[in-house]
MIDREN-377200 format. One record per residue: residue number from 1; x, y, z of N, C-alpha, C in turn; residue in one letter; chain. Coordinates in steps of 0.05 Angstrom, whole numbers, padded with zeros to 5 digits. Layout:
    i     n.x     n.y     n.z    ca.x    ca.y    ca.z     c.x     c.y     c.z  aa  ch
  NUM       X       Y       Z       X       Y       Z       X       Y       Z   A   A
...
//
This chain:
    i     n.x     n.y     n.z    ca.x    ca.y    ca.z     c.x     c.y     c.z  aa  ch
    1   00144  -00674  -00030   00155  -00649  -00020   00138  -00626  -00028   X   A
    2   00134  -00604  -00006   00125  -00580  -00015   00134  -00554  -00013   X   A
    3   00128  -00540  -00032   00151  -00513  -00025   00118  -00493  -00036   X   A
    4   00133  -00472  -00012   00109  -00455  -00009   00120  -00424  -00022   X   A
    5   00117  -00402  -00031   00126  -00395  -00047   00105  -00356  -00048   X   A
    6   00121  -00337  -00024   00096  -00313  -00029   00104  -00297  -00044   X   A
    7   00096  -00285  -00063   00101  -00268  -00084   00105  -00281  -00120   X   A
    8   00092  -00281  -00126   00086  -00295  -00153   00091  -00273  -00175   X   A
    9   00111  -00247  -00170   00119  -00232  -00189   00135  -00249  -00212   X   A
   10   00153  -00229  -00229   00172  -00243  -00254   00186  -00273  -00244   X   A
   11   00198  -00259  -00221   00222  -00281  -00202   00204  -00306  -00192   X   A
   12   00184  -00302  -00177   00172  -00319  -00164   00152  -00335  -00178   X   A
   13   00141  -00324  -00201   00126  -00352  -00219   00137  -00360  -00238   X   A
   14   00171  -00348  -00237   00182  -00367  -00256   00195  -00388  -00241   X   A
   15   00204  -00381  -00216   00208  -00407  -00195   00194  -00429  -00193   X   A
   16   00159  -00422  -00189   00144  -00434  -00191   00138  -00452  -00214   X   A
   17   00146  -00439  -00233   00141  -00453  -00263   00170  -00475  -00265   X   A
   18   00182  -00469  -00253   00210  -00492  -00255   00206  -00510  -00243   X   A
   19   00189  -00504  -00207   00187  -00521  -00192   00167  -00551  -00203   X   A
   20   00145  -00527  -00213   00119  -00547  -00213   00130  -00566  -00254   X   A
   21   00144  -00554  -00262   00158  -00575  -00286   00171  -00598  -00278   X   A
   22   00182  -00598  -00253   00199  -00622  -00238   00181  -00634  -00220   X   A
   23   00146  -00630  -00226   00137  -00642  -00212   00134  -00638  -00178   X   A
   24   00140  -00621  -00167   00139  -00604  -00143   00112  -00597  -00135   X   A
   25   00094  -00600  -00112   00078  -00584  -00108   00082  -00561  -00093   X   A
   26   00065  -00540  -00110   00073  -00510  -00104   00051  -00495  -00086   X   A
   27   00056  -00494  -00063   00032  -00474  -00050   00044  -00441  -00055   X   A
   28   00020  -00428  -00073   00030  -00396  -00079   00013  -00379  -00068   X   A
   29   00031  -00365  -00055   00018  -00336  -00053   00022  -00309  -00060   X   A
   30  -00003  -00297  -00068   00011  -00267  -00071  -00024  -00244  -00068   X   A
   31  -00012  -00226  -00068  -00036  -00208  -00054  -00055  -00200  -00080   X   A
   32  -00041  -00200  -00097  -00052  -00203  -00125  -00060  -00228  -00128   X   A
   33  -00084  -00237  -00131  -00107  -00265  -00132  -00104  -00272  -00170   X   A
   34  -00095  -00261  -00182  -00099  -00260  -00218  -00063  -00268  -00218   X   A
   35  -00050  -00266  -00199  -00026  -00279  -00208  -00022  -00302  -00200   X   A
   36  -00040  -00314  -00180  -00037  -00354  -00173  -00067  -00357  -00198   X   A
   37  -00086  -00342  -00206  -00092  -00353  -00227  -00082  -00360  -00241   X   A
   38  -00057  -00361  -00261  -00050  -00357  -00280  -00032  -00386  -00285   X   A
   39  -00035  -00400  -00245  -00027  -00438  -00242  -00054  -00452  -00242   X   A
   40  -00069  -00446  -00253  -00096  -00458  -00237  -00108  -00487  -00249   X   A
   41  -00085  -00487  -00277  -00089  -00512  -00297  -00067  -00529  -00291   X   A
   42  -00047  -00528  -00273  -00029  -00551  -00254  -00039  -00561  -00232   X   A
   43  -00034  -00586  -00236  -00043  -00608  -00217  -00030  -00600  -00201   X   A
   44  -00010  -00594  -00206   00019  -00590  -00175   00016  -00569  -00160   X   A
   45  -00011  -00543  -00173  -00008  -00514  -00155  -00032  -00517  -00140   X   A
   46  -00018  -00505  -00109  -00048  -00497  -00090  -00044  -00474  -00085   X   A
   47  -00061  -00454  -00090  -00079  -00426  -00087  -00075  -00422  -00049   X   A
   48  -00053  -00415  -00046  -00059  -00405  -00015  -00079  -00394  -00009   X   A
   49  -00099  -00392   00012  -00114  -00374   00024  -00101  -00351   00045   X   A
   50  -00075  -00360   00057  -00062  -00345   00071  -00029  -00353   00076   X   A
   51  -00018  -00325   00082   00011  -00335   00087   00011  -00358   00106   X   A
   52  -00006  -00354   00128  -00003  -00384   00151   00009  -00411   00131   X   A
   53  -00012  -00413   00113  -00023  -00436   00100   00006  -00444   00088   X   A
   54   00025  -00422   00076   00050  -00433   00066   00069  -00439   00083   X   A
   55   00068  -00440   00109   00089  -00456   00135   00080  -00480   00139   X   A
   56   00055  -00492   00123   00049  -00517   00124   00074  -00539   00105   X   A
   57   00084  -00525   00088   00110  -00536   00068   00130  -00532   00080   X   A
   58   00148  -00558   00066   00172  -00561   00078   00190  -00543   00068   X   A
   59   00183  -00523   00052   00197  -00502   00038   00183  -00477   00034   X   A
   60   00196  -00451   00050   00177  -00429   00035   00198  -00405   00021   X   A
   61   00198  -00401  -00005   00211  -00388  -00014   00199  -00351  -00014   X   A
   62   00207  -00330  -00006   00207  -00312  -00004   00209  -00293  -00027   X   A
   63   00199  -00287  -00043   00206  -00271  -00070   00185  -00243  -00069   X   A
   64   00199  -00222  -00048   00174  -00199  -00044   00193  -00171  -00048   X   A
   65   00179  -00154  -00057   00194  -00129  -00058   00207  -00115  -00045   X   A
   66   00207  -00123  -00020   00223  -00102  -00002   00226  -00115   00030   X   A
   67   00249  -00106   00048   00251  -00122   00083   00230  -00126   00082   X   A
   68   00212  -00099   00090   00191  -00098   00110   00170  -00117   00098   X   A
   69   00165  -00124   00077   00143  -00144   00065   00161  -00171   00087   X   A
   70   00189  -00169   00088   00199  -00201   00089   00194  -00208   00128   X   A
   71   00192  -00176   00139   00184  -00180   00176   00155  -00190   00171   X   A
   72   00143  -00169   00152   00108  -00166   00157   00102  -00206   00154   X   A
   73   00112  -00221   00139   00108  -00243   00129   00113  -00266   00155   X   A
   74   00137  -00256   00161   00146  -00276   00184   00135  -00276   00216   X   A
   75   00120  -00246   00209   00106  -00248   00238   00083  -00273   00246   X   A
   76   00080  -00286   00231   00063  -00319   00227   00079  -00338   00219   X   A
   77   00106  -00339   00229   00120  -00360   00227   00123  -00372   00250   X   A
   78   00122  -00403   00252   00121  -00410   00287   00139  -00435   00281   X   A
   79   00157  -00432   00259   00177  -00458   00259   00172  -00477   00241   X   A
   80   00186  -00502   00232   00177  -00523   00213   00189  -00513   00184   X   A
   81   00178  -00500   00175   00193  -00505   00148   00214  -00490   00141   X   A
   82   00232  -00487   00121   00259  -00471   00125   00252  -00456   00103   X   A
   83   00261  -00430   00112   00257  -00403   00101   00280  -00402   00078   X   A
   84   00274  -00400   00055   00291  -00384   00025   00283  -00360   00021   X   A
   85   00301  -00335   00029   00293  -00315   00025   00309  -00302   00003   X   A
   86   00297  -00300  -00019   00300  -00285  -00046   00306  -00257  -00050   X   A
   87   00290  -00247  -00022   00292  -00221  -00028   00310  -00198  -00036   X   A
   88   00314  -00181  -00058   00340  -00166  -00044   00334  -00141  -00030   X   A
   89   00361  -00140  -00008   00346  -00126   00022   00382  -00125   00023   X   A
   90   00382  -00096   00045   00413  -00085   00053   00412  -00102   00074   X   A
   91   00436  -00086   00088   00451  -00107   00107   00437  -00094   00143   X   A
   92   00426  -00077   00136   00406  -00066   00155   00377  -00077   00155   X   A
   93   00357  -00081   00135   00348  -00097   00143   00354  -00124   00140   X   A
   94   00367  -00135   00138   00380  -00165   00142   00382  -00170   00172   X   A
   95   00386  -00148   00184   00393  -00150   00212   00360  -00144   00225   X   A
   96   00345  -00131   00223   00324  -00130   00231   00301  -00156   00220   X   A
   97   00311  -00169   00210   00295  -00195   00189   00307  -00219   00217   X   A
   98   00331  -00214   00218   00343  -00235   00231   00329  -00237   00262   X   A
   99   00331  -00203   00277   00327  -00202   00299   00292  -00208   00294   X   A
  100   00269  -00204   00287   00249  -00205   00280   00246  -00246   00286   X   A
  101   00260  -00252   00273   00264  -00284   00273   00265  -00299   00301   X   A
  102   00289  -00283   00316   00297  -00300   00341   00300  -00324   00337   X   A
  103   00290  -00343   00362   00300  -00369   00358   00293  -00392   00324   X   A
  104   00273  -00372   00314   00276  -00379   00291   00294  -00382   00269   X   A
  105   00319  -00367   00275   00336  -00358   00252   00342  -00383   00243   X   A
  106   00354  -00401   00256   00367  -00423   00246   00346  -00442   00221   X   A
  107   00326  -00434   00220   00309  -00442   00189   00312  -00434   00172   X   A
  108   00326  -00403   00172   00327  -00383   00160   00355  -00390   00137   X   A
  109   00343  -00389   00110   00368  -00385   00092   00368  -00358   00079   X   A
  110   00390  -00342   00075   00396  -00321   00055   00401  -00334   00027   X   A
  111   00377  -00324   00005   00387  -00343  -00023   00379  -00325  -00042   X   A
  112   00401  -00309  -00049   00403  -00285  -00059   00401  -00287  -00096   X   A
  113   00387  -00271  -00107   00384  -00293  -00143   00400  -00276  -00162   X   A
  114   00412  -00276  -00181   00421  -00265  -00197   00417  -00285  -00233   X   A
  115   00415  -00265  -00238   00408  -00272  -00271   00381  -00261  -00270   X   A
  116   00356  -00268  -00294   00334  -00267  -00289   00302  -00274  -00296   X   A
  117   00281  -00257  -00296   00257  -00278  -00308   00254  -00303  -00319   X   A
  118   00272  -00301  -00344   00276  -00307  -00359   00289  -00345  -00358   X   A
  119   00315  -00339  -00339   00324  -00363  -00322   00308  -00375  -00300   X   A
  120   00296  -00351  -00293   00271  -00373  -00261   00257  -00388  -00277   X   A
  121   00255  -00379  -00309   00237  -00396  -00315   00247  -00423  -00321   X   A
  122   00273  -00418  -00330   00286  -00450  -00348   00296  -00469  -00328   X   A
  123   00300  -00450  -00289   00320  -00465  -00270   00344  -00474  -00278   X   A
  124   00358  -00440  -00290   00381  -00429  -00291   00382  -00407  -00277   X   A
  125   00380  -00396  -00258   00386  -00379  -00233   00415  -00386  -00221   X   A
  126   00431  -00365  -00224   00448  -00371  -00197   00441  -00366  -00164   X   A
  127   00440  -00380  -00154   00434  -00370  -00128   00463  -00371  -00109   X   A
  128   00461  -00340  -00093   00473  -00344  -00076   00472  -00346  -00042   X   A
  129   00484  -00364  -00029   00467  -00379  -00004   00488  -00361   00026   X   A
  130   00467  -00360   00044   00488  -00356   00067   00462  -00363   00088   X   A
  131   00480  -00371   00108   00473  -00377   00136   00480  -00413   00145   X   A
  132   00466  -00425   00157   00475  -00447   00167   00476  -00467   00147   X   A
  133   00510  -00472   00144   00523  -00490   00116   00501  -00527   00120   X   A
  134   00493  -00532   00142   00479  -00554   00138   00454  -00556   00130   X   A
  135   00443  -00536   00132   00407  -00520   00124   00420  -00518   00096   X   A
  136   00434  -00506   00079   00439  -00509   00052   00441  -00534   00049   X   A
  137   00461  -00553   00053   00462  -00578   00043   00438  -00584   00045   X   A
  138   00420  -00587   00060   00398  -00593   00068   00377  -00596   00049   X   A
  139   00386  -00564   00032   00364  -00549   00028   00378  -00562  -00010   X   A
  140   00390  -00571  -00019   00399  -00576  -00045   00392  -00585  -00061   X   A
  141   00368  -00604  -00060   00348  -00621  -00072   00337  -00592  -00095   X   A
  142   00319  -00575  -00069   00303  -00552  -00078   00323  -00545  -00097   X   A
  143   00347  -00526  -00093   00363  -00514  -00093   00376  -00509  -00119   X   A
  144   00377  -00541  -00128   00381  -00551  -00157   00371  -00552  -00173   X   A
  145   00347  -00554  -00166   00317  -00555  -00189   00322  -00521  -00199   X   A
  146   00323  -00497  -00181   00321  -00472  -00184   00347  -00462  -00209   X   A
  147   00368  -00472  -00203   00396  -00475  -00214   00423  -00476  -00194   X   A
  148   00438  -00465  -00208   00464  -00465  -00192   00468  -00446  -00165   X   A
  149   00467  -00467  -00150   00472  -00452  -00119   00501  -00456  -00111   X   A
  150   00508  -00428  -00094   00541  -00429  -00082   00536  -00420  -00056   X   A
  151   00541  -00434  -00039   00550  -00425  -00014   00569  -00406  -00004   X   A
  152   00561  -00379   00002   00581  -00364   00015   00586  -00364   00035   X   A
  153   00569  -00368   00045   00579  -00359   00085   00559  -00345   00099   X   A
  154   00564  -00322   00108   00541  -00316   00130   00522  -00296   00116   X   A
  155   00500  -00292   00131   00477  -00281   00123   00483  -00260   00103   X   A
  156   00506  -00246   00114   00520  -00219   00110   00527  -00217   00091   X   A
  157   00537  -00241   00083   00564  -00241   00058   00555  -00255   00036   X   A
  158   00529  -00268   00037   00510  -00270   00019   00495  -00251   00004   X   A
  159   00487  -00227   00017   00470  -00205   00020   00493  -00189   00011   X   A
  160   00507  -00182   00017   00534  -00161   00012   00541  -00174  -00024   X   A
  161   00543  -00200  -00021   00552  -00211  -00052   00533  -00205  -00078   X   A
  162   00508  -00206  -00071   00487  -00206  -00094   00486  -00171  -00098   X   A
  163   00490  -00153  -00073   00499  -00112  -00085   00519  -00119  -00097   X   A
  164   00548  -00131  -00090   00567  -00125  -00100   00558  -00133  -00133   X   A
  165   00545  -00146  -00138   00545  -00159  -00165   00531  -00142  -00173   X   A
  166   00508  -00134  -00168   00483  -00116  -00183   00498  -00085  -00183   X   A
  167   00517  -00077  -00165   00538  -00057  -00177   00558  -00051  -00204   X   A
  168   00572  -00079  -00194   00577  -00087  -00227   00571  -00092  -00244   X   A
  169   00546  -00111  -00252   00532  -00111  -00270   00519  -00075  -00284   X   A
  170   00507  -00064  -00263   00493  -00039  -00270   00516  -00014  -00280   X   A
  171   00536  -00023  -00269   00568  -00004  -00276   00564  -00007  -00314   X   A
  172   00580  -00038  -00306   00580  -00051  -00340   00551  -00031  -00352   X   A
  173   00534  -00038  -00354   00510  -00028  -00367   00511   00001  -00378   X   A
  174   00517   00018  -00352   00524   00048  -00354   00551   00046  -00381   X   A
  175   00570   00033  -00377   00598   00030  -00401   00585   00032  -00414   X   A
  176   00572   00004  -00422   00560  -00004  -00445   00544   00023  -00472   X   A
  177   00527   00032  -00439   00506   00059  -00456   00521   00077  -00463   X   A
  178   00548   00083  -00459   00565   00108  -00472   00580   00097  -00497   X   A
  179   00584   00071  -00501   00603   00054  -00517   00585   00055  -00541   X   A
  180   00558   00049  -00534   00531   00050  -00563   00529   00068  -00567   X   A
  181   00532   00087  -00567   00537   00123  -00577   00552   00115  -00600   X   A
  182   00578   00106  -00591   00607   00094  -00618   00601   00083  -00632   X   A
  183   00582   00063  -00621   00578   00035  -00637   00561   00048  -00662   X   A
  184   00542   00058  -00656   00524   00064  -00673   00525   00085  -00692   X   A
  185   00545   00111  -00676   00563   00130  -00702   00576   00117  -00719   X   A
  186   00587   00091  -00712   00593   00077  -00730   00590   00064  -00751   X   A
  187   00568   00060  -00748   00547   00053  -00772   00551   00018  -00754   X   A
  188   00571   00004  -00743   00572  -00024  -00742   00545  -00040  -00740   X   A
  189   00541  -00063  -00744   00513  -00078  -00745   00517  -00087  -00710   X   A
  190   00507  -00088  -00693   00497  -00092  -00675   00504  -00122  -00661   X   A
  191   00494  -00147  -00678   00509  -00170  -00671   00536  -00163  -00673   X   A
  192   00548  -00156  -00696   00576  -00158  -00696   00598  -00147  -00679   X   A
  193   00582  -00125  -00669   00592  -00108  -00644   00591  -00125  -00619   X   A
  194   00575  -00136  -00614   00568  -00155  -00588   00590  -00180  -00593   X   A
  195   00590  -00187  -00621   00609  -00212  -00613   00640  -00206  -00620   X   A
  196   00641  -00178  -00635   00673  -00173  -00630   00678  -00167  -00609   X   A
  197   00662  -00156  -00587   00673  -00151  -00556   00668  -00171  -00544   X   A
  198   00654  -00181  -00543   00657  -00213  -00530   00681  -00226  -00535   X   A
  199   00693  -00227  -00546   00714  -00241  -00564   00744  -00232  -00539   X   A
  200   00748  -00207  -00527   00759  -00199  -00521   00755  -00187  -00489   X   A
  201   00775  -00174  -00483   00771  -00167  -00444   00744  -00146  -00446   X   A
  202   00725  -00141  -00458   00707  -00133  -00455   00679  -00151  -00454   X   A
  203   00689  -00174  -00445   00667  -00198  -00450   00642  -00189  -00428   X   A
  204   00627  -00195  -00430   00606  -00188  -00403   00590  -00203  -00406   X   A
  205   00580  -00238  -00403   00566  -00252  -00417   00536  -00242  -00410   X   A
  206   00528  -00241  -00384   00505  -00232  -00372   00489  -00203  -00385   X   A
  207   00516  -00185  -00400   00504  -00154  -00398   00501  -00161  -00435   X   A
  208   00512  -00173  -00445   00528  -00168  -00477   00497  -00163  -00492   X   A
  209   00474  -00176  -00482   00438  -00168  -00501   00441  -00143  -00492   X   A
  210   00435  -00126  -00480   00434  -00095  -00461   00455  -00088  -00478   X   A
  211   00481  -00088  -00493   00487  -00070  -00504   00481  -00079  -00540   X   A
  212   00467  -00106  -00543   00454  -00107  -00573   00434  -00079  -00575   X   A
  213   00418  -00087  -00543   00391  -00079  -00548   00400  -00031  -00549   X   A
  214   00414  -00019  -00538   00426   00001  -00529   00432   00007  -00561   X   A
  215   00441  -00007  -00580   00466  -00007  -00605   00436  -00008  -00617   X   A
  216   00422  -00024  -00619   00388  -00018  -00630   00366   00003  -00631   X   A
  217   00364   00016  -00607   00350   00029  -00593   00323   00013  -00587   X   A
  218   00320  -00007  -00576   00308  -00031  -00575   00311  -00044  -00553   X   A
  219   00294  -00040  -00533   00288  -00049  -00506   00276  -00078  -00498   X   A
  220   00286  -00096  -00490   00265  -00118  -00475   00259  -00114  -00449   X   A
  221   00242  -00121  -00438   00224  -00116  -00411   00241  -00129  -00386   X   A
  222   00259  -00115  -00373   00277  -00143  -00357   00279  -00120  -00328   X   A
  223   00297  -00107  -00324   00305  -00094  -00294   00298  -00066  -00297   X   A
  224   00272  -00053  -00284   00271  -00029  -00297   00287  -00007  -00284   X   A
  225   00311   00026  -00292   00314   00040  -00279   00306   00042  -00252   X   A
  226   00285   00051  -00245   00271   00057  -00217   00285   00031  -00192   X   A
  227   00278   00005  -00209   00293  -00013  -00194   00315  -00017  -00187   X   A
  228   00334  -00020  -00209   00359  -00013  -00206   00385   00012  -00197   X   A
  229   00366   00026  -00193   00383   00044  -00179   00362   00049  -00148   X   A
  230   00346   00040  -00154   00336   00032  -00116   00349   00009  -00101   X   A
  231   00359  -00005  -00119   00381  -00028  -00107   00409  -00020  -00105   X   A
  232   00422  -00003  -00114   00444   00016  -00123   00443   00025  -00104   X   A
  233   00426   00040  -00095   00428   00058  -00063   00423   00041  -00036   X   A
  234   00413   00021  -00040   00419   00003  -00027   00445  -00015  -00011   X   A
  235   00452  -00012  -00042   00485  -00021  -00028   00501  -00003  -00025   X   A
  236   00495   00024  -00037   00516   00039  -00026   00517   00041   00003   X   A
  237   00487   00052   00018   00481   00050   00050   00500   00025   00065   X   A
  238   00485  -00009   00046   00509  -00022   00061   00530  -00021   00065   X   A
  239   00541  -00018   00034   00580  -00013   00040   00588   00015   00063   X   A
  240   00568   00029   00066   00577   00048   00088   00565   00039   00116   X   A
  241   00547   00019   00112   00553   00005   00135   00574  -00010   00148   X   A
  242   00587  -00014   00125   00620  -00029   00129   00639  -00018   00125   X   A
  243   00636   00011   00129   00654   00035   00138   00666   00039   00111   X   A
  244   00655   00029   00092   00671   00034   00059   00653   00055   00053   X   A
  245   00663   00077   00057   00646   00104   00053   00649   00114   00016   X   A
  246   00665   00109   00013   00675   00118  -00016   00678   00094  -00045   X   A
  247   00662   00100  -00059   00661   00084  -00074   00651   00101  -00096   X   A
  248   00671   00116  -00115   00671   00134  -00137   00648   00124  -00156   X   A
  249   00664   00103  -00165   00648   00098  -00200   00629   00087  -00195   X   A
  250   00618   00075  -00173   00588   00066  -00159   00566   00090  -00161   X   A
  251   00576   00119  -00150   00559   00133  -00137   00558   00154  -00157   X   A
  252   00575   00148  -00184   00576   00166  -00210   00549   00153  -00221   X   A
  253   00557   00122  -00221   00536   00109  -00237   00511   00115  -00230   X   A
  254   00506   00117  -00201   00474   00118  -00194   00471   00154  -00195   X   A
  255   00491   00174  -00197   00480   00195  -00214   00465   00190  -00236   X   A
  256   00486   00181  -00256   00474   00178  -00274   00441   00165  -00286   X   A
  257   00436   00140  -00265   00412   00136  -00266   00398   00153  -00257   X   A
  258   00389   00167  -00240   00387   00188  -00222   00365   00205  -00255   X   A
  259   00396   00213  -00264   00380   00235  -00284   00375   00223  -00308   X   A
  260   00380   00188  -00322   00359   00188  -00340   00325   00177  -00330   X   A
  261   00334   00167  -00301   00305   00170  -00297   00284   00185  -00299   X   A
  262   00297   00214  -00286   00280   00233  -00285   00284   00247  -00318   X   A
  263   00295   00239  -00329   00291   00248  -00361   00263   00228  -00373   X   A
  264   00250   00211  -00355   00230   00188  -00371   00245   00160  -00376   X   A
  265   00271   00154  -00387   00276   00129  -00391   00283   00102  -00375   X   A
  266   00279   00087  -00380   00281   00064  -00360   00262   00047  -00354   X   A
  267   00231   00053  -00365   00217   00040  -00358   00211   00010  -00361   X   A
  268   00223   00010  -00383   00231  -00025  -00383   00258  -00041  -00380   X   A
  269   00278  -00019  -00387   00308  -00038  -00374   00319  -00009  -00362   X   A
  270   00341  -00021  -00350   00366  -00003  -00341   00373   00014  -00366   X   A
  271   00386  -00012  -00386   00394  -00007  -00408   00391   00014  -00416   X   A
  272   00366   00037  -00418   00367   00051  -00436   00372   00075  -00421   X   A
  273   00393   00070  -00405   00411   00101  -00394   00432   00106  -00420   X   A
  274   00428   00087  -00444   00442   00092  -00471   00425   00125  -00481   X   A
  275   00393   00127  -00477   00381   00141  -00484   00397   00173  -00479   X   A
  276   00403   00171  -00451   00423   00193  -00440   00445   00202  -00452   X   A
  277   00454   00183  -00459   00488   00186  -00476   00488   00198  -00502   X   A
  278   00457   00184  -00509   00455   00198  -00540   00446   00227  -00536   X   A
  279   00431   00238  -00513   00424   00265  -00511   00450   00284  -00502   X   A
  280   00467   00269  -00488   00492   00293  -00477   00506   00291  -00493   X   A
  281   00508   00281  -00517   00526   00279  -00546   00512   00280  -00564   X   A
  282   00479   00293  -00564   00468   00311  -00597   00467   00293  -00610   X   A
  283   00467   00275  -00606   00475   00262  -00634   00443   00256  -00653   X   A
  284   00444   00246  -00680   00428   00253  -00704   00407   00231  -00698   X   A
  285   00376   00228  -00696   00370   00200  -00700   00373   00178  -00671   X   A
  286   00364   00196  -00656   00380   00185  -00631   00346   00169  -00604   X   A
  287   00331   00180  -00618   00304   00185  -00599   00289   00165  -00608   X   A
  288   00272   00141  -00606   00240   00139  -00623   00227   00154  -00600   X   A
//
């Protein structure tokens, strides 16, 4: 079996690195030539010369920054292998991805990722799936190796599920950064804070490092601001595509990113919209 694979960013060569552990051969691409270097000592990886070259696999996974990379890509698609598209993309271009496809759609899977780097690498990813429920079964072999896949339903409601989550998650985060203000007037130690709220209805298993790291002032390299609230606005557009025009504590939160971005912070997580909380509350010791 081969799975072909364009964009070899965090997401996509840690896919790759799961795939080609289970013995998979991986055809990669990416426009950056120093990032399929970096397979060049696996037997299992081939160095695309071109997108064509990855419709030669019976799998091509999609992991690119934005729709328009996901039309520009498919305009050299002529059928045969079934499309996993990673990307996250609103529900507008979803619809222009689809129409772009035509009689191709039906190759076409929505396989939306949540969790991150970190899991593409171990093939612990949740993935979530939409479009034709037999192309997923189909598609489960791959699917498994990556981690846990769930079938939702249609293109839509796949794509609609992975904002709704990255809302909540990024909500939680924003909590979190006003809660480490407390935590840390507190004098409390940092684990201990993480696992007394865990303990209780403030559990957040996914967010609970982000408010160690917030309670620290101590960043790991994972979702940066700029991103996350470019995905934020993202779904807000969609949910107002679905006539849900109002969505308060959504469109507070992406204020709030809004202005610790443009204050400088964020460049390596979300997380440090904590940095903000410590500046609109003075507080002592608050900056490195």
């Amino acid at each position: 079996m081969k799975v072909g694979i364009a964009g070899l960013g965090r997401m996509g060569s840690g896919m790759a690195n799961t795939l080609l552990r289970n013995n998979v051969d991986v055809f990669g691409y990416d426009i950056n030539r120093k990032a399929m270097d970096k397979f060049k000592s696996s037997a299992h990886f081939i160095a695309a010369k071109n997108i064509s070259e990855l419709f030669s696999c019976d799998y091509v996974i999609l992991s690119l920054p934005e729709g328009n990379n996901v039309i520009d890509i498919l305009k050299s698609y002529k059928g045969g292998s079934i499309i996993m598209d990673t990307t996250t993309i609103s529900l507008n271009e979803l619809q222009k991805i689809l129409d772009s496809l035509g009689d191709y759609k039906s190759n076409y899977l929505s396989c939306k990722l949540e969790k991150g780097p970190q899991e593409a690498n171990e093939g612990k990813l949740a993935l979530f799936l939409g479009g034709d429920e037999q192309l997923y079964i189909k598609s489960l072999e791959i699917l498994n190796i990556l981690g846990n896949p769930m079938y939702i339903g249609t293109h839509y409601q796949a794509t609609m599920m992975k904002l709704i989550s990255n809302m909540i998650g990024t909500a939680v985060v924003d909590i979190f950064g006003e809660m480490s203000v407390l935590i840390r007037k507190l004098g409390i130690d940092p684990k201990i804070a993480t696992g007394a709220l865990s303990m209780g209805g403030a559990n957040s298993i996914t967010q609970m490092f982000r408010l160690e790291w917030q309670s620290k002032d101590e960043f790991g390299e994972a979702f940066s601001m700029e991103l996350a609230q470019h995905v934020i606005e993202m779904a807000l557009e969609s949910a107002r595509d679905l006539g849900v025009s109002s969505l308060h504590l959504i469109e507070q939160n992406n204020l709030m990113m809004k202005l610790a971005k443009n204050m400088g912070f964020g460049s390596k997580d979300v997380a440090e919209i904590s940095k903000l909380y410590w500046n609109l509350n003075d507080s002592d010791n608050h900056l490195r």
